[in-house]
C-alpha positions as CSV (number, residue, x, y, z in Angstrom):
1,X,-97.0,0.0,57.6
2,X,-94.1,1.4,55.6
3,X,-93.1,1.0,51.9
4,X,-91.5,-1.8,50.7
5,X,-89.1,-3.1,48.0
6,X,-87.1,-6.3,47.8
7,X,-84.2,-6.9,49.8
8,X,-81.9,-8.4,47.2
9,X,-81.9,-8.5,43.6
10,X,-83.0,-11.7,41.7
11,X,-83.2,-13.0,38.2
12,X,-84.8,-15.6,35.6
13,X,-84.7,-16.6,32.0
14,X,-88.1,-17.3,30.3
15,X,-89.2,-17.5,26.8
16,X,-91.4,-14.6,25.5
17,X,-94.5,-15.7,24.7
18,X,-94.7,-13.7,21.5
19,X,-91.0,-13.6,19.8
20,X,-90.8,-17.4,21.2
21,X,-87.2,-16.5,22.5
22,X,-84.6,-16.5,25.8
23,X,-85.4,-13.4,27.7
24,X,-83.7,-12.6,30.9
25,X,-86.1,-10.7,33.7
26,X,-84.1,-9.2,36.4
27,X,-86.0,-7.5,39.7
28,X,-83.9,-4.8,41.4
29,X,-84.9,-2.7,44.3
30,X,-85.8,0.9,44.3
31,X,-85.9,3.9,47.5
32,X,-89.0,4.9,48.6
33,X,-91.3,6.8,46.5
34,X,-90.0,5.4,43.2
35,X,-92.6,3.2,42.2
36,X,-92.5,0.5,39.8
37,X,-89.9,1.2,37.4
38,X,-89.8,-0.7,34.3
39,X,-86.3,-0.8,31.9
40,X,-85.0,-2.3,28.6
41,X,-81.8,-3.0,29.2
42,X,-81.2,-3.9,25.5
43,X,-82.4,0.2,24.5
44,X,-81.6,1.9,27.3
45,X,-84.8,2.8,28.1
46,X,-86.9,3.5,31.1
47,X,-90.4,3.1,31.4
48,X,-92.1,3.6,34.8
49,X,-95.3,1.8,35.3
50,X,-98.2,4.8,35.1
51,X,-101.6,4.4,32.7
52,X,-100.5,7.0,30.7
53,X,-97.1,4.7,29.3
54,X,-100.1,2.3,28.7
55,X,-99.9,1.9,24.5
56,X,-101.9,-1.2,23.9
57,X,-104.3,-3.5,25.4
58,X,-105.3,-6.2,22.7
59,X,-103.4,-9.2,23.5
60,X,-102.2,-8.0,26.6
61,X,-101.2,-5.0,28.7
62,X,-97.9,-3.0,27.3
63,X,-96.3,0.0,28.0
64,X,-94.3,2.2,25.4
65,X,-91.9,4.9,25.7
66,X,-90.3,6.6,22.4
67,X,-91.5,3.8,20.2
68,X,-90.1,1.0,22.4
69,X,-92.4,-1.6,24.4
70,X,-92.3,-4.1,27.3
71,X,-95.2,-6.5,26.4
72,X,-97.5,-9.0,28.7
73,X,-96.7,-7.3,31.7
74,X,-99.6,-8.1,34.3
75,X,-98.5,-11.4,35.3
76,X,-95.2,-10.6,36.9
77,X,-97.5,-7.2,38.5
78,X,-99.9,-9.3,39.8
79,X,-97.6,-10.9,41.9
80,X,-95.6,-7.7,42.9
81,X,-99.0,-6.0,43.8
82,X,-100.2,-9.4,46.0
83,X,-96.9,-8.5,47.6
84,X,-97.4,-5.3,48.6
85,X,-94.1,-4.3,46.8
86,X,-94.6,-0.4,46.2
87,X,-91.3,0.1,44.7
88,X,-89.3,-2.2,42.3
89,X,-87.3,-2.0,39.2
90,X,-87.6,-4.7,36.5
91,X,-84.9,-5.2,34.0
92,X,-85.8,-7.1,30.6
93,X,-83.3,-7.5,27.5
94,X,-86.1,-7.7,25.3
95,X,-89.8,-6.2,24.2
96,X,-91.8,-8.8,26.7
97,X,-91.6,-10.2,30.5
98,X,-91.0,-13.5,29.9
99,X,-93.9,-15.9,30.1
100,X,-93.0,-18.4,31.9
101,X,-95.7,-21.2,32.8
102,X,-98.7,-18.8,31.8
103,X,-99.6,-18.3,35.7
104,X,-97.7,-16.0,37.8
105,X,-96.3,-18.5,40.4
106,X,-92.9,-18.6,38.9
107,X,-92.5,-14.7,40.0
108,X,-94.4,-15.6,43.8
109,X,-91.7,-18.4,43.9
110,X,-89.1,-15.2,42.2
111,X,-90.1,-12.8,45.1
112,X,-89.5,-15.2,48.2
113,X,-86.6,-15.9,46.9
114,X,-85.7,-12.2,47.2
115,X,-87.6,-10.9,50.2
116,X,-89.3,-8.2,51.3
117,X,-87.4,-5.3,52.6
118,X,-89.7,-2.6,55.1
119,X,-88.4,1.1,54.3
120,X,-88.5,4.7,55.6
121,X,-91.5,5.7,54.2
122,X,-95.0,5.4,55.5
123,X,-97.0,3.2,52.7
124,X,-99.9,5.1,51.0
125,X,-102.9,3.3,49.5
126,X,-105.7,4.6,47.7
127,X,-109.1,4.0,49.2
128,X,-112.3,3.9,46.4
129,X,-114.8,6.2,47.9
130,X,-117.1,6.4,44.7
131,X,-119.1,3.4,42.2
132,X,-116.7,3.5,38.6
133,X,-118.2,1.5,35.8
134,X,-117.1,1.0,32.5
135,X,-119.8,-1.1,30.3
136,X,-119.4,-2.1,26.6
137,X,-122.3,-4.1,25.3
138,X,-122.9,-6.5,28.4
139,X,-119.6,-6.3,29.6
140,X,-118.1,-4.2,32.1
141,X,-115.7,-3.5,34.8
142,X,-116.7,-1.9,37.9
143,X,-114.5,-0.5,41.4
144,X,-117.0,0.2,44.7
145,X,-116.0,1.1,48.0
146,X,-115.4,-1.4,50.5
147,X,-113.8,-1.6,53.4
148,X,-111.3,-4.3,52.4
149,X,-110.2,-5.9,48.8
150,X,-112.3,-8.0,46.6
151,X,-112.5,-9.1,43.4
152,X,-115.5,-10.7,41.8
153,X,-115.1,-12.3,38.3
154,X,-117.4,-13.4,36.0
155,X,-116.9,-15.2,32.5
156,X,-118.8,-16.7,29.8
157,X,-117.3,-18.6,26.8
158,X,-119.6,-21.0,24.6
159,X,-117.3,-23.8,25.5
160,X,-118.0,-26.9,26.7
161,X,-115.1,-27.3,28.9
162,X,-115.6,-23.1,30.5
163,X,-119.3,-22.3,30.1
164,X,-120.3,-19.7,32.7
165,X,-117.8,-19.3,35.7
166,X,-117.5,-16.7,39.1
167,X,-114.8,-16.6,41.3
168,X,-114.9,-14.6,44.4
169,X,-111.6,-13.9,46.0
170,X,-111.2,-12.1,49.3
171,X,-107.9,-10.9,49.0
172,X,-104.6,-11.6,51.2
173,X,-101.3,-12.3,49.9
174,X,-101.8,-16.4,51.3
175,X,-105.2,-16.8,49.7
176,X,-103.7,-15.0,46.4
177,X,-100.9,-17.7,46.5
178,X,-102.8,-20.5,47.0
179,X,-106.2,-20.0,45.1
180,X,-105.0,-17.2,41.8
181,X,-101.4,-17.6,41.5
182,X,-100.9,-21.1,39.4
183,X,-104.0,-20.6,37.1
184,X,-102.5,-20.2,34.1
185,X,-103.4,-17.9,30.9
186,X,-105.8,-19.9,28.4
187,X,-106.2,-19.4,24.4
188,X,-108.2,-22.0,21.8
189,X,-106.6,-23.2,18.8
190,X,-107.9,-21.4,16.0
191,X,-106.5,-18.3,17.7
192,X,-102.7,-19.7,18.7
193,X,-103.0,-20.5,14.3
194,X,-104.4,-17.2,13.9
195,X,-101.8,-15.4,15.9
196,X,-98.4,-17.6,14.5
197,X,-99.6,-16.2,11.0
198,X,-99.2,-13.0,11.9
199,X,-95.9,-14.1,13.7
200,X,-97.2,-13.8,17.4
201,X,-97.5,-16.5,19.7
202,X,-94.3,-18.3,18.4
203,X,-93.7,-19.5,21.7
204,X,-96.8,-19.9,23.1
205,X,-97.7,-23.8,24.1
206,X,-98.5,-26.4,26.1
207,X,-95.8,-25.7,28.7
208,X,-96.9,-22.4,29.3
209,X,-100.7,-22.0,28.2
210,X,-104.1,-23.9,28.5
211,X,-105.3,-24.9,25.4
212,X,-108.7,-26.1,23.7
213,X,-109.8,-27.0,20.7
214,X,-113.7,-27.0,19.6
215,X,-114.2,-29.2,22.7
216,X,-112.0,-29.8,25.3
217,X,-108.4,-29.4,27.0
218,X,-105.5,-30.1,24.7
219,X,-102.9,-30.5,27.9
220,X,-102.6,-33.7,28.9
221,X,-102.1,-33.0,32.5
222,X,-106.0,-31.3,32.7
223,X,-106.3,-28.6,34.7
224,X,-104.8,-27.2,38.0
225,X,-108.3,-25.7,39.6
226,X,-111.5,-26.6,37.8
227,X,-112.3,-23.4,37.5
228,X,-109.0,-22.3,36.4
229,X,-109.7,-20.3,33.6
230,X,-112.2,-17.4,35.8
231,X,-109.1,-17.3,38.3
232,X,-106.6,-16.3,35.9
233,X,-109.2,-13.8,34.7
234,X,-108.7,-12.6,38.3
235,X,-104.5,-12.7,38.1
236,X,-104.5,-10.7,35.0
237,X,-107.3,-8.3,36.6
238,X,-104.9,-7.9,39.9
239,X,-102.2,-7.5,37.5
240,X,-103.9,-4.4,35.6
241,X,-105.2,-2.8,38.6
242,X,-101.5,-2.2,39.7
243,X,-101.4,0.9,36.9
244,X,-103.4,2.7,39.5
245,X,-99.6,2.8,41.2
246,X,-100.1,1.7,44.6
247,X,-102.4,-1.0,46.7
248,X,-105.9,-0.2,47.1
249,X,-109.3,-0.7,49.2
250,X,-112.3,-1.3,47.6
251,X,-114.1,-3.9,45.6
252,X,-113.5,-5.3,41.8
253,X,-116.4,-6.6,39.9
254,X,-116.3,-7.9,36.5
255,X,-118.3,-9.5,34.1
256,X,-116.3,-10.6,30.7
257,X,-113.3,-7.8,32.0
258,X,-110.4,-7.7,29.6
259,X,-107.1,-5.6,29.4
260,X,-108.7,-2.9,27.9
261,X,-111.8,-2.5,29.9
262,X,-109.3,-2.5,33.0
263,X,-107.0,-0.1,31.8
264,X,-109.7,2.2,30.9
265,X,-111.1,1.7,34.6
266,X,-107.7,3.3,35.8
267,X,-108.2,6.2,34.0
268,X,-111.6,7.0,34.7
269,X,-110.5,6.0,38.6
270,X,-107.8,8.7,38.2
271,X,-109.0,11.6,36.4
272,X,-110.9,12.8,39.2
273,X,-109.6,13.2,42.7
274,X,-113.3,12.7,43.7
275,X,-113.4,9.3,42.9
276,X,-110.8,8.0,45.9
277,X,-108.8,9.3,48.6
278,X,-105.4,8.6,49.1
279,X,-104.4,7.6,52.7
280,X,-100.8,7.2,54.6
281,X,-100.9,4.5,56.4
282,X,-99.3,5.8,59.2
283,X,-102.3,7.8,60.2
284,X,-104.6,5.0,59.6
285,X,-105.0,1.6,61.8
286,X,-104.0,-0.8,59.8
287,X,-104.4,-4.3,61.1
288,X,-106.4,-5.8,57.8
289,X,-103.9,-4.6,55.7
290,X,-101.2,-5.8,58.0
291,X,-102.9,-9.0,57.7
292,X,-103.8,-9.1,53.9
293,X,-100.3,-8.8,52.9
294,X,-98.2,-10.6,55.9
């Protein structure tokens, strides 16, 4: 297996879900060894896609350079990373990836529409060869080796409509399409109020989010799984993972995960070479992957 990047370059226009306005998304592709490469066109600057450029985790993940942000970026990653892409550069005019419908299948549709393009370079993924937790309270986030890609998801919400939920998903780019890719991102009222006093949110809504009141589903169309709300845990999970900067093996267990429990699962990933190996695929038989991301 070889790098990859897309063959030809491809654009959209989507609101932001924060500033509530136009933002074009442009995806570009890159030579080997680049990685994923983020830039503000409107600043001229670039911001390449490594946990250390990580400067907040609240709301969602964001990356900083001299002051300047891209925000709610692990939506449009989760797709690129179910891809396989390793290297890509993604142009935005504004401080946010636009939103879109709240699920990343706009960017799947976004990414067939540009192809995949095989390089020079042999691929390299990192293998998990050691158990890293991080717990706060009862929650936590937790990487194990395996010897293939899994990510297990549990949530609790004292909701009627969400309650407890687990999703299991035994990862290939088809069963990331089909079963994570149109749940959508969720919020409940009090918090989209909450948020548009502090002027956030402004263009957060029913188009592009699922959201509840004290008891059940304000969209009128329901929802698209019936779990959807534990699967989009999962997207944004996939999504965060991609910091580590390239594909890897090994399994993904959460209970009550979040943006910053993830983030700081990267870093304690990283800061040890103990923790993982990194492998060149060329060296390695690589028929599963092959599979997982065909």
């Amino acid at each position: 297996m070889y790098q990859t990047t897309i063959k030809k370059p491809v654009e959209l226009v989507g609101i932001g879900l924060h500033k509530g306005s136009p933002v074009k998304l442009k995806l570009e592709p890159l030579p080997s060894n680049s990685g994923i490469v983020f830039y503000r066109s409107d600043v001229d600057i670039s911001i390449p896609l490594k946990p250390e450029n990580v400067v907040d985790t609240k709301m969602a993940t964001v990356i900083g350079k001299n002051g300047y942000v891209i925000s709610t970026i692990e939506h449009l990653l989760s797709a690129v990373y179910a891809y396989g892409i390793d290297n890509l550069k993604v142009i935005v005019d504004a401080d946010e990836v636009p939103v879109m419908d709240g699920s990343s299948a706009s960017f799947c549709i976004l990414l067939d529409e540009a192809g995949i393009a095989e390089l020079e370079v042999p691929k390299k993924i990192l293998r998990i060869k050691k158990d890293i937790e991080i717990k706060e309270g009862d929650k936590y986030v937790k990487l194990s080796p395996s010897p293939d890609l899994q990510y297990d998801f549990t949530i609790k919400f004292p909701h009627p409509v969400i309650n407890k939920q687990e999703y299991v998903l035994k990862f290939t780019k088809e069963s990331y399409k089909k079963e994570i890719s149109r749940a959508r991102t969720f919020g409940f009222l009090h918090e989209v109020q909450y948020l548009r006093s502090k002027g956030l949110a402004l263009g957060g809504s029913l188009e592009n989010a699922i959201v509840l009141d004290d008891k059940k589903i304000l969209n009128p169309e329901g929802l698209r799984y019936s779990d959807e709300f534990v699967r989009h845990k999962i997207l944004d999970a996939i999504g965060d993972m991609s910091l580590i900067g390239m594909n890897f093996i090994g399994n993904y267990e959460a209970l009550a995960g979040s943006h910053d429990l993830n983030h700081k699962l990267t870093l304690e990933l990283l800061k040890d070479p103990v923790n993982y190996e990194i492998v060149e695929l060329s060296t390695e038989k690589t028929a599963e992957l092959e599979k997982a991301y065909a």
